[in-house]
RODO-2510 file (C-alpha; in nm, 4 decimals, decimal comma):
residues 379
     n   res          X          Y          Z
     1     x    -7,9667     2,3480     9,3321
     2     x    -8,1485     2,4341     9,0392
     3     x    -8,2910     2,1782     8,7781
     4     x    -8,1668     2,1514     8,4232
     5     x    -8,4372     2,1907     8,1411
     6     x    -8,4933     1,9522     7,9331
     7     x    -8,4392     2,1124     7,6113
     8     x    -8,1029     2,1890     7,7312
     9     x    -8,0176     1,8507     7,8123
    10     x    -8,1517     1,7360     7,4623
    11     x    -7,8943     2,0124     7,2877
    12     x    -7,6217     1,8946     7,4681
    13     x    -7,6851     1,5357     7,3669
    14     x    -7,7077     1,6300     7,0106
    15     x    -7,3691     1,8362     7,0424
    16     x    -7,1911     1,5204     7,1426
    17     x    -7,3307     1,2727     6,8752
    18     x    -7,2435     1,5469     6,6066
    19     x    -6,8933     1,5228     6,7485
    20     x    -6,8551     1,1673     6,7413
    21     x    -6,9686     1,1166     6,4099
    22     x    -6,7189     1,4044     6,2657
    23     x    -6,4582     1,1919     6,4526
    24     x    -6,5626     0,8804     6,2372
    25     x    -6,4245     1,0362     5,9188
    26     x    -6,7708     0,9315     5,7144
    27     x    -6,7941     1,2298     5,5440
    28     x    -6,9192     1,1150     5,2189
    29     x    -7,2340     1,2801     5,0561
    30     x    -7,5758     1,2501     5,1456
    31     x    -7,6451     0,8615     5,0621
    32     x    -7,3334     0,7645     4,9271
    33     x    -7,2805     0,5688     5,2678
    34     x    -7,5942     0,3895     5,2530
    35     x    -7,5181     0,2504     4,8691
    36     x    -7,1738     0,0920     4,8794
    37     x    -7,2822    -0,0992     4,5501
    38     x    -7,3243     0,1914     4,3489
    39     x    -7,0113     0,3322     4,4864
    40     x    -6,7969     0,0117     4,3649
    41     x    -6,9211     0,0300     4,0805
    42     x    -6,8586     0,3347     3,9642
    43     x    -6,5283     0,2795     4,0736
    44     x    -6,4679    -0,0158     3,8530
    45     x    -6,6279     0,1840     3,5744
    46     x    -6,3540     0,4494     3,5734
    47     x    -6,0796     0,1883     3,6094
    48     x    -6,2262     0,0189     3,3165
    49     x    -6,1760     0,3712     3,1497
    50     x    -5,8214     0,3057     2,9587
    51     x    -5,6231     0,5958     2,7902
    52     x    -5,5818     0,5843     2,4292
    53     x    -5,2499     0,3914     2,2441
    54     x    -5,0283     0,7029     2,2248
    55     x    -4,9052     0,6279     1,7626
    56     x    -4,5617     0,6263     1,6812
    57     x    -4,3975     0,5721     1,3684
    58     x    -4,1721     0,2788     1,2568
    59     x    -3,9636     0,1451     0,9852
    60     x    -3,7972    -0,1825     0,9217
    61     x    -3,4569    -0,0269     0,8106
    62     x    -3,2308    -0,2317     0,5362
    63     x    -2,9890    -0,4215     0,6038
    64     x    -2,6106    -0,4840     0,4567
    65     x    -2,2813    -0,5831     0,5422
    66     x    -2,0580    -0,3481     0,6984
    67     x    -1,6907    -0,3565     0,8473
    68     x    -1,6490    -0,2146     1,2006
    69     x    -1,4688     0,1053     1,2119
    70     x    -1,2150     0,1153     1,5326
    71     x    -1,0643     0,4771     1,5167
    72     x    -0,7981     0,5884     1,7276
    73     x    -0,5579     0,8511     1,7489
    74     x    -0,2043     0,8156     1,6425
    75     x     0,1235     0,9371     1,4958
    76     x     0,3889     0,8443     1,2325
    77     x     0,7093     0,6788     1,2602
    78     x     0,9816     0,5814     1,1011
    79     x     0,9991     0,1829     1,0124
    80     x     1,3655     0,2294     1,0920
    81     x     1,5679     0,4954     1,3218
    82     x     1,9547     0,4957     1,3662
    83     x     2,1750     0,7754     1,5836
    84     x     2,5497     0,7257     1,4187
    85     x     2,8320     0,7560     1,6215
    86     x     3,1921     0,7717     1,6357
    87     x     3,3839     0,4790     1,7700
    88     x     3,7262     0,6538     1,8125
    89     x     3,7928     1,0318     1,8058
    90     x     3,9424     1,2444     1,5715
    91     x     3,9067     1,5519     1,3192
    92     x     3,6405     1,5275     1,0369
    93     x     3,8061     1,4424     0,6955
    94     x     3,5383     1,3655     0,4615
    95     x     3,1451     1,4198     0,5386
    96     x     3,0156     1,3558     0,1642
    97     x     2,6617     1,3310     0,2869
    98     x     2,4138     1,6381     0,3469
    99     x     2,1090     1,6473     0,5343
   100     x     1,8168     1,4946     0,3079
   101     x     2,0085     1,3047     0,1365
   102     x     1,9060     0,9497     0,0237
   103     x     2,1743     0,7130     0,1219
   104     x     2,2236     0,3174     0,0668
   105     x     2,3194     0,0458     0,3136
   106     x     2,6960     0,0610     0,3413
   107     x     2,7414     0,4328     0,1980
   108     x     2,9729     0,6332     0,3688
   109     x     2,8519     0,9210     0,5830
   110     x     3,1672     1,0285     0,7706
   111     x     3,5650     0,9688     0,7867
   112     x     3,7998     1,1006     1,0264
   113     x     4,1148     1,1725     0,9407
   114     x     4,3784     0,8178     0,9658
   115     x     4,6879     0,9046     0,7491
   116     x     4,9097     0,6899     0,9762
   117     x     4,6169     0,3785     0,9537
   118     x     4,5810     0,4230     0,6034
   119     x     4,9611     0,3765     0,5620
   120     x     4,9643     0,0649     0,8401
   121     x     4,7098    -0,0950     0,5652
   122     x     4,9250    -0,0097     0,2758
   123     x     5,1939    -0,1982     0,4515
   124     x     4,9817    -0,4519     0,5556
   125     x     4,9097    -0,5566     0,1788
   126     x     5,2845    -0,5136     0,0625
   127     x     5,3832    -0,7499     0,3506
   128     x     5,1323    -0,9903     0,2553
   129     x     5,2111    -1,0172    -0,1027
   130     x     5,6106    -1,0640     0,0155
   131     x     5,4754    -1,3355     0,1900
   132     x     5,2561    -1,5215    -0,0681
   133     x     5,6055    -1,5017    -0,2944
   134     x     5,7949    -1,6845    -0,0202
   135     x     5,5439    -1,9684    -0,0126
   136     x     5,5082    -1,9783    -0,3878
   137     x     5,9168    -1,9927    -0,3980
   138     x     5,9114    -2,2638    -0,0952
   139     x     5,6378    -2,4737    -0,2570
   140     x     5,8581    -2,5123    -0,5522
   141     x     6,1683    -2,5840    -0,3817
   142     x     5,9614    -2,8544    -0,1870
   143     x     5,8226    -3,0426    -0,4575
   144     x     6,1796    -3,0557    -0,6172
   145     x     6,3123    -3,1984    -0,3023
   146     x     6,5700    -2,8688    -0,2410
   147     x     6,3920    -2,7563     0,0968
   148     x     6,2918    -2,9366     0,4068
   149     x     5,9237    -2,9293     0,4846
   150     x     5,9764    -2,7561     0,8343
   151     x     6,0881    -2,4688     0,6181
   152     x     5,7800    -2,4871     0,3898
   153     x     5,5051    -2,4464     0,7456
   154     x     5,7275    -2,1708     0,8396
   155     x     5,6420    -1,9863     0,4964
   156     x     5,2746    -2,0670     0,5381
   157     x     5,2729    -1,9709     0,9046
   158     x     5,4335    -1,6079     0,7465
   159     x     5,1225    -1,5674     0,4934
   160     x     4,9012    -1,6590     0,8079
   161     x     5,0455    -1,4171     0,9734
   162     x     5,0338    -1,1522     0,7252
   163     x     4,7214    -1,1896     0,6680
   164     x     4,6104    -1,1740     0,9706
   165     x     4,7645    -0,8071     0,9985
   166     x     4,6098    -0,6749     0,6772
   167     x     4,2478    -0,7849     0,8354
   168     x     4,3353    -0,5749     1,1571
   169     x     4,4915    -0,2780     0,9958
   170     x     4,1972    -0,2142     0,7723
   171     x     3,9610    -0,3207     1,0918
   172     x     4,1803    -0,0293     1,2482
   173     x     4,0878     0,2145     0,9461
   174     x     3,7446     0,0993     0,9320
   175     x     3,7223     0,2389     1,2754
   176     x     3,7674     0,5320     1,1520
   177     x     3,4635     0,5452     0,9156
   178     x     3,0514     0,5730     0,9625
   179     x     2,8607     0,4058     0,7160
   180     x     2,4881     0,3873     0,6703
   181     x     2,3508     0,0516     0,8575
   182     x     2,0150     0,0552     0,5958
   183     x     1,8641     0,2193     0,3187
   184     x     1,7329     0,5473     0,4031
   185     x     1,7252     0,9193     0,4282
   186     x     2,0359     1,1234     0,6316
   187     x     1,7749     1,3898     0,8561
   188     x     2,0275     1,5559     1,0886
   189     x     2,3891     1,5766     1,0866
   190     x     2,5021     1,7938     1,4102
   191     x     2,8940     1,8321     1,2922
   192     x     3,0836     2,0061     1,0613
   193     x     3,3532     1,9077     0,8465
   194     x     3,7123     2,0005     0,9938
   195     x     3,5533     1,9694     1,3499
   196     x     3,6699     1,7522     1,6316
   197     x     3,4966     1,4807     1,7854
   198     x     3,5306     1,2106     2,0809
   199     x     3,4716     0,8938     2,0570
   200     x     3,1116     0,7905     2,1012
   201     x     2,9784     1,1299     1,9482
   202     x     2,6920     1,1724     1,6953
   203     x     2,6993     1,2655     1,3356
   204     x     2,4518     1,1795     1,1962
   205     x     2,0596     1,0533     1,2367
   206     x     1,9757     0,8220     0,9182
   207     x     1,5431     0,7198     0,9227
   208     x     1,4426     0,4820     0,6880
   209     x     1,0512     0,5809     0,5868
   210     x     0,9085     0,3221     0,3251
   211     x     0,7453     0,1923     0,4553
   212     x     0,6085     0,4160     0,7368
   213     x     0,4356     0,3629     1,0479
   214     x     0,1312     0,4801     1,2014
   215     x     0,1567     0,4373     1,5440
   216     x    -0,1502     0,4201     1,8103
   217     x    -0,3067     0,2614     2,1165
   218     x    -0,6007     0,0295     2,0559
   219     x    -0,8464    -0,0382     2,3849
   220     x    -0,8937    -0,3219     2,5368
   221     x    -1,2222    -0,3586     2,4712
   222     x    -1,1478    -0,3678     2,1160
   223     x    -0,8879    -0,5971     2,0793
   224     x    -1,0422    -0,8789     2,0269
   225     x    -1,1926    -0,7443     1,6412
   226     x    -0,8288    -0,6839     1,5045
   227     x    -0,5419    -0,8620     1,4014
   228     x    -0,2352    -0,8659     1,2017
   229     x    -0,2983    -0,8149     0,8346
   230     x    -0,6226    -0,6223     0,8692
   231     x    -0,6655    -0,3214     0,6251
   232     x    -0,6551    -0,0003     0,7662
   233     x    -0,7103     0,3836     0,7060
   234     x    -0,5202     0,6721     0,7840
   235     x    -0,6045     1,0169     0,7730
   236     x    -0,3033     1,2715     0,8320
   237     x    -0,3231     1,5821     0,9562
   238     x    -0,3034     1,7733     0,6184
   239     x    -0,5929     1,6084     0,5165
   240     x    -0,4624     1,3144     0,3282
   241     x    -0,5708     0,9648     0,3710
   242     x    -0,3717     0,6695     0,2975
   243     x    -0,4458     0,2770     0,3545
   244     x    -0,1902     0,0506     0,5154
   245     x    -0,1870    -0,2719     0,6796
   246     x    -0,2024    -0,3910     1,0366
   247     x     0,1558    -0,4983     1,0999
   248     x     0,1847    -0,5661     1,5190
   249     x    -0,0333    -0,5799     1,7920
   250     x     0,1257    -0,5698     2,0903
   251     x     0,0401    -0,7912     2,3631
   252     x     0,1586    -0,6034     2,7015
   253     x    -0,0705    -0,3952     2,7976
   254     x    -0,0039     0,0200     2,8984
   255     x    -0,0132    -0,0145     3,2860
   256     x    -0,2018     0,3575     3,2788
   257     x    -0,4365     0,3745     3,0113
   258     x    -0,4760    -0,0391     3,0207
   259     x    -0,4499    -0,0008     2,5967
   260     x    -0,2373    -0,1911     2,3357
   261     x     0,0156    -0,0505     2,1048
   262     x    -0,0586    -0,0778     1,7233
   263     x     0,1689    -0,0327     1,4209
   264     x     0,0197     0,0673     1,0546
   265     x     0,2726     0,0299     0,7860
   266     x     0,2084     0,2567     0,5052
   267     x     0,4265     0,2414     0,2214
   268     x     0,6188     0,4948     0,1370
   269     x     0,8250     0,5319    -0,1546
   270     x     0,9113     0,8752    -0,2340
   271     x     0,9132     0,9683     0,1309
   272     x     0,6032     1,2356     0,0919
   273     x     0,4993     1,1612     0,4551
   274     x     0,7190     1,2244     0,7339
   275     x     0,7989     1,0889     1,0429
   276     x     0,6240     1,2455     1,3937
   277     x     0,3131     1,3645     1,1962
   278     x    -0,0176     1,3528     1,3814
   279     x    -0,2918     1,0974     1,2583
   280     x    -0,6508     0,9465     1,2827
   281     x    -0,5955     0,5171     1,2418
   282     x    -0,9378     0,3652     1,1604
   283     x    -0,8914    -0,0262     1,1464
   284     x    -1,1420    -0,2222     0,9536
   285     x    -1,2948    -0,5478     1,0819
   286     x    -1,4504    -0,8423     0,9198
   287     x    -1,7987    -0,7162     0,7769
   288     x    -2,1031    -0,7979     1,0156
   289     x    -2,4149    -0,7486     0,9436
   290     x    -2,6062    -0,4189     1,0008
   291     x    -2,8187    -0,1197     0,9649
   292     x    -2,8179     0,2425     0,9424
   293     x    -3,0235     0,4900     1,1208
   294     x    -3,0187     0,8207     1,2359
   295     x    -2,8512     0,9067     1,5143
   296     x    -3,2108     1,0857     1,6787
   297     x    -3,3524     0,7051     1,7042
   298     x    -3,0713     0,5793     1,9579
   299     x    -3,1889     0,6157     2,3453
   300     x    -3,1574     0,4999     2,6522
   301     x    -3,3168     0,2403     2,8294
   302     x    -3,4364     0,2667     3,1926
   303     x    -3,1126     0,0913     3,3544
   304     x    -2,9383     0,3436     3,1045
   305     x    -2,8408     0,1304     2,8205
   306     x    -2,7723     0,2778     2,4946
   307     x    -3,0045     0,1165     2,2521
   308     x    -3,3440     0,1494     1,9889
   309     x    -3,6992     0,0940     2,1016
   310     x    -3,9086    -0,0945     1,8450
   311     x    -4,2310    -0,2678     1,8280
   312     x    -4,3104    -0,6343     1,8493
   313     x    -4,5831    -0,8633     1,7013
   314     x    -4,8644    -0,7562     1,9949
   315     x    -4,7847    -0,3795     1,9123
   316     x    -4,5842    -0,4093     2,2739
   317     x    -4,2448    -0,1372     2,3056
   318     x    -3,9667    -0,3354     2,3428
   319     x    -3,5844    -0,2553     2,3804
   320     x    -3,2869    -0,3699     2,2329
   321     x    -2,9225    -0,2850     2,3379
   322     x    -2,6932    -0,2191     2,0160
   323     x    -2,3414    -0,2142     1,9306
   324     x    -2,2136     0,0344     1,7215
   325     x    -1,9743    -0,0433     1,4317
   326     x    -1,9845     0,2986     1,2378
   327     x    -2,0423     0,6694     1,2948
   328     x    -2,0750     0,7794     0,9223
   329     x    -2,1537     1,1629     0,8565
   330     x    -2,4979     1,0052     0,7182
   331     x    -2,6041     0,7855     1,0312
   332     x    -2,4910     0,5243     1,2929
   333     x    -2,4317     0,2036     1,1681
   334     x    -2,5918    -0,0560     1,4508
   335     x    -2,5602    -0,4478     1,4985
   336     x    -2,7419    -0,6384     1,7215
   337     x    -3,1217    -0,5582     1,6326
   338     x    -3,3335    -0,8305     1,4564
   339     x    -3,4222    -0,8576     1,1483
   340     x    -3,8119    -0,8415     1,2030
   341     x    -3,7578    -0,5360     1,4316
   342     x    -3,9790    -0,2496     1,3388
   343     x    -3,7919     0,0353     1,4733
   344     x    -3,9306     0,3289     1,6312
   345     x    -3,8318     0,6296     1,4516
   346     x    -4,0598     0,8647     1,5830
   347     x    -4,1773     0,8761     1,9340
   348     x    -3,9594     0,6628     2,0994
   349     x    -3,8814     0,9316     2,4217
   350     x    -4,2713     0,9061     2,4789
   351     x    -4,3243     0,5883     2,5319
   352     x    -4,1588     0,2686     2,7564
   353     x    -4,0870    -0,0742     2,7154
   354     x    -4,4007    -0,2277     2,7649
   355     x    -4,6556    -0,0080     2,6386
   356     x    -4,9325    -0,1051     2,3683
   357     x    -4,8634     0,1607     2,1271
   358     x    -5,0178     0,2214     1,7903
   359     x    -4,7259     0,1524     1,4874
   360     x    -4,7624     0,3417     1,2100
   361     x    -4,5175     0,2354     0,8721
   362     x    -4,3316     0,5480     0,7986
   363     x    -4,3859     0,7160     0,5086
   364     x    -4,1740     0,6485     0,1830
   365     x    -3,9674     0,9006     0,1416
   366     x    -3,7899     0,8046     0,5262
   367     x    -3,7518     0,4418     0,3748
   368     x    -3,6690     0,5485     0,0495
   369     x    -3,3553     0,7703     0,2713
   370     x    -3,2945     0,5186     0,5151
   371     x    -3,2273     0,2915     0,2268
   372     x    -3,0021     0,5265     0,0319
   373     x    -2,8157     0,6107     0,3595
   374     x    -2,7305     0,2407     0,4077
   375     x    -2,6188     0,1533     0,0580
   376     x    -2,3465     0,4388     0,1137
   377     x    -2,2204     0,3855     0,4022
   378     x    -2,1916    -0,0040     0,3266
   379     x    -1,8263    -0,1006     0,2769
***
């Protein structure tokens, strides 16, 4: 067997110490190893290394009074609404109403034709003023001592009597007539004179519109700001706007939408604004205190809270949730930030809550709007 050289022995050994030191992983330059010192410390050296404060700019924005705007979507009504009806049948004598015509309580709208009741009330009256002479004559008798009293309670049982048929004939006749239940406008009669009609038919549809209601549906969320007697604003679909006043609030809740019905009464008195017209209700609130700012300030927050970032004493971003109470064509109108808040009005989707930043006042002319935006939108 032959001998193994030496030199080959020594290359082998080398090949398997070069292995296991690959296997350690201490691959690190030339020295680096040896001088764990100078490698902590440059470590430490580049974590002392801090980027610079990014600069944003803020604003302390004014601050006013300002009445929560609820708006919701609505319609018109009439205050009052009556479907008239027949209560016997008959043929159409006298319909001296038209549609659109302005009617009083107790006006008539409609007769149908009752020659036979109208002569059972004529003799109705004729009997009853034969019977007031019989008492007259028997009271006078009486007191002269000519006629026995049973005779006298007989002629006052007659004018009872008589009476009594006078008020049912002309309940009979009345019967026969439709009269207006309220003050109000006549919007639909579906007959004709000289027509026929059963008993329990319509005739006529009488709406009484001053005042007029705005009807809508108020969330549940936002009950609790309104109540009866608050002012409110309505803007009809033709581009009119009209105030009114919070008349009901109803407390039963819609079992699918989970809202509450509202009435508006408007008033009304030459009837320019119709029932079943589409609307926009905004109810004001008692005035709270508030500021204006544009609507590119508002953000969210990491949980996803709608809300401003501003800056506090140590230059630190902080967050604060808002409410809204306005959206005004010129900016939102915000509660719930504090009065030494220095908003962030630029730069506030660059940085989070927490960071130093650098604050920078901004310039004049942004105060100078944000001032003049929240003197006009202050109500």
């Amino acid at each position: 067997m032959p001998k193994v050289r030496f030199h080959k022995l020594a290359a082998l050994v080398v090949l398997v110490g070069f292995a296991a030191w690959v296997a350690t992983g201490e691959l690190s330059s030339v020295g680096s190893a040896a001088d764990p010192q100078k490698q902590d410390a440059a470590k430490q050296q580049k974590a002392e290394v801090k980027a610079p404060a990014r600069t944003v700019a803020v604003v302390k924005p004014p601050r006013a009074m300002h009445a929560r705007a609820i708006r919701i979507s609505g319609v018109t009504e009439a205050d009052k609404r009556a479907v008239l009806a027949t209560r016997v049948g008959g043929v159409i004598a006298r319909l001296p109403v038209r549609q659109g015509q302005r009617v009083k309580a107790g006006d008539l709208i409609l007769m149908l034709d009752a020659e036979e009741k109208v002569a059972a009330v004529d003799s109705a009256k004729q009997l009853l003023a034969q019977r007031q002479a019989e008492l007259s004559a028997a009271e006078r008798l009486a007191k002269s001592g000519n006629l026995p009293a049973l005779q006298l309670d007989t002629a006052r049982s007659g004018l009872i009597s008589a009476q009594s048929g006078l008020r049912a004939a002309e309940a009979e006749l009345d019967r026969n007539e439709v009269k207006a239940p309220f003050d109000g406008v006549v919007d639909r009669i579906p007959v004709e004179l000289g027509s026929a009609i059963m008993q329990g038919g319509e005739v006529a549809t009488v709406l009484a519109l001053d005042p007029v209601i705005a009807r809508g549906e108020i969330s549940e969320r936002d009950l609790r700001f309104v109540k009866v007697g608050d002012e409110a604003d309505v803007r009809l679909v033709n581009g009119d706007t009209v105030t009114g006043k919070l008349r009901y609030i109803s407390r039963d809740a819609s079992a699918a939408t989970r809202t509450f019905r509202v009435e508006v009464a408007i008033a009304n008195p030459d009837g320019a604004i119709p029932a079943g017209m589409t609307a926009e209700i905004t109810l004001r609130t008692a005035p709270t205190d508030a500021v204006m700012l544009p609507r590119s300030v508002v953000t969210l927050s990491g949980d996803g809270d709608l809300g401003i970032r501003a800056v506090d004493r140590n230059d630190k971003v902080v967050f604060f949730p808002i409410d809204l109470i306005d959206d005004t064509p010129k900016g939102l109108v915000l509660a719930g930030i504090p009065d030494d808040a220095r908003v962030i009005v630029s730069g506030q989707e660059l940085v989070a809550e927490g960071d130093v930043v650098e604050p920078v006042e901004a310039d004049a002319q942004a105060v100078r709007k944000l001032a003049g935006e929240a003197g006009a939108g202050t109500q």
